[in-house]
N, C-alpha and C positions, 0 to 999 in steps of 0.2 A: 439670635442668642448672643450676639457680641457683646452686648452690655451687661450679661453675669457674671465675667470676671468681675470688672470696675462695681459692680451691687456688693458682688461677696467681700470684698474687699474692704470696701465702704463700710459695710456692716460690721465687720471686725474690730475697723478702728471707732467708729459709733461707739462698739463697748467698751472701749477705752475710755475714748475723751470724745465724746458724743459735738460737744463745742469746736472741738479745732476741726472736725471732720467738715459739719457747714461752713465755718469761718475759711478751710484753704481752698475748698470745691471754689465754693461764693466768689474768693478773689481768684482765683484762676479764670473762673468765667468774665468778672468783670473788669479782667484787663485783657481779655484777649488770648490769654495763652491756649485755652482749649474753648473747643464752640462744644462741646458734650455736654456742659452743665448748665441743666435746667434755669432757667430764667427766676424761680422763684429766689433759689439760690443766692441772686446776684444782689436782688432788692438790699438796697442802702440799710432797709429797720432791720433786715434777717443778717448782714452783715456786724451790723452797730451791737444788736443783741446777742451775738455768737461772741465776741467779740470781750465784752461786758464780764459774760457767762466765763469764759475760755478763759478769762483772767481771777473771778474766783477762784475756781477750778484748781487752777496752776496754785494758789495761796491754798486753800482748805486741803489741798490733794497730799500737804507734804509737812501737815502737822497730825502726829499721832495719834489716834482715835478723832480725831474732829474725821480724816479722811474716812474713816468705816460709815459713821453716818453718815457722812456727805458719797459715802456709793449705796448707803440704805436707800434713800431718799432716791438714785439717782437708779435703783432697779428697775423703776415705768419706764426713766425718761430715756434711757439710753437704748434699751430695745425698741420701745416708738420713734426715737429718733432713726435708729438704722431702717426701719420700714418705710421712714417718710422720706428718707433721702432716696432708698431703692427705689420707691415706689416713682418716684421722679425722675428718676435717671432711667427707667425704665417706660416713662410718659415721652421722654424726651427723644429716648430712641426708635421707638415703634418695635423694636426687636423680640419685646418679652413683655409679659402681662405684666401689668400693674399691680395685680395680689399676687402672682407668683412671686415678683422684683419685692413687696413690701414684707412675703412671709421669708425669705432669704435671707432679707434683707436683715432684719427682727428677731430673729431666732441666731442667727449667726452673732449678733449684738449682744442680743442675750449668754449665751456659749463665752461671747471673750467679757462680759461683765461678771461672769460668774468669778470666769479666773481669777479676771485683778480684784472683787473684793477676797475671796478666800485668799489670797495672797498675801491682800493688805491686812489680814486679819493675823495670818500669820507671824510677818513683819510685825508684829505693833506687842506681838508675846515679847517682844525684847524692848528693855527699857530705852536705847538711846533714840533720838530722830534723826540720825546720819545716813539709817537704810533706807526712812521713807522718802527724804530729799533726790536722794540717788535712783532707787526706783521711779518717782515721778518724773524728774527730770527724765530718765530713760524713757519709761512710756512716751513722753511728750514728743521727745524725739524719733524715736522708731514709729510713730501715731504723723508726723510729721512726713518722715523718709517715706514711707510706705504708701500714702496718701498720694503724694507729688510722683511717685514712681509712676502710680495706677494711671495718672494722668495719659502718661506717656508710653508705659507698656503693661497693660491691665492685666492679661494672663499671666507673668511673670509674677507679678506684685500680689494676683491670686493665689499662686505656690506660694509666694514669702507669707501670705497672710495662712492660709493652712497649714504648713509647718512652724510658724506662731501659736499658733492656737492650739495642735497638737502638742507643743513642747512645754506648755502654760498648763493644759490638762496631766502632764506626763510629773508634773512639778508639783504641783496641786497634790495629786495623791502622796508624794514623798512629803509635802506640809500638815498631813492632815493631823499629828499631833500638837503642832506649835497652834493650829487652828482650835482646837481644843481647849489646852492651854489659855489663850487670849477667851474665848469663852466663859471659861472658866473664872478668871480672873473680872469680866466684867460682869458676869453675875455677882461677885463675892462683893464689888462696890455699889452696886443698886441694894444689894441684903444690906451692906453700911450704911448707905443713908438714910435709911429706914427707919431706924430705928433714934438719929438724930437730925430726922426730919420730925420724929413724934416728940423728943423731947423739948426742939423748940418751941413746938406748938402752945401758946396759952391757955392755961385751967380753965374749963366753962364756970 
């Protein structure tokens, strides 16, 4: 069971930024620093493509409403991504089954995807783009720190990531008006274009 901290963990940050989690495992493995991560991990296409992805990401994550669809979009991919890395890190270990490490893995992804989009949804009730820059940048780096700790002391970096995840849910519920609010406000522009989406339209 050694490698459930480093799964839970993994998963966590998966639901953040699903791309830097492959991308820093991947180069950790293939320079050497840790022999724990899986081989697939390391492969040059799965580095190149994390990499590619993780650089999106960082641009769409930190302009206002592009980032809410860009984590609509990203509900499958971050949960299946924390499954696929579990489920790996736990091929690699022999320590823990493979659908145990992939449903941990997945559902914990899922859990911190939840937070940061109701968050980002929150954040985006207010007109400037100064909170999203600073919340992404943040993620990226607490997504970063925590990742590279897990390396090195995985049970530790298991508490940081559950009192993460705790504090984001404990948050969450204090946003749930400003989440509303940004709801609210992007129904009222889908009901606007509506209606001069019909007047463009040309007479039969």
């Amino acid at each position: 069971m050694s490698v459930l901290p480093l799964v839970f963990t993994s998963g966590w940050a998966s639901g953040v930024n699903a791309y830097a989690v492959v991308l820093l495992l991947g180069l950790f493995g293939a320079t050497g620093v840790s022999d724990d991560v899986p081989q697939t991990l390391q492969r040059p296409e799965v580095l190149i493509a994390a990499g590619v992805l993780f650089l999106c990401e960082a641009v769409a994550d930190k302009i206002p409403y592009v980032d809410s669809v860009w984590d609509s979009v990203h509900t499958v991919v971050r949960p299946l991504a924390g499954a696929w890395v579990g489920a790996l890190l736990a091929g690699q270990s022999g320590s823990l089954s493979d659908v145990a490490a992939g449903l941990l893995g997945g559902s914990t992804a899922l859990a911190s995807h939840a937070v940061k989009a109701g968050t980002r949804m929150a954040v985006n009730a207010s007109p400037e783009p100064f909170s999203n820059m600073i919340l992404s940048t943040a993620e990226d780096i607490g997504v970063g720190a925590v990742v590279s700790f897990a390396v090195f002391h995985p049970e530790a970096a298991a508490i940081v990531a559950a009192v993460l995840l705790a504090a984001g849910v404990a948050a969450l519920c204090f946003l749930v008006s400003r989440i509303r609010r940004f709801l609210r406000r992007r129904a009222r522009r889908r009901a606007e274009r509506r209606p001069a989406a019909g007047m463009a339209r040309p007479p039969d």
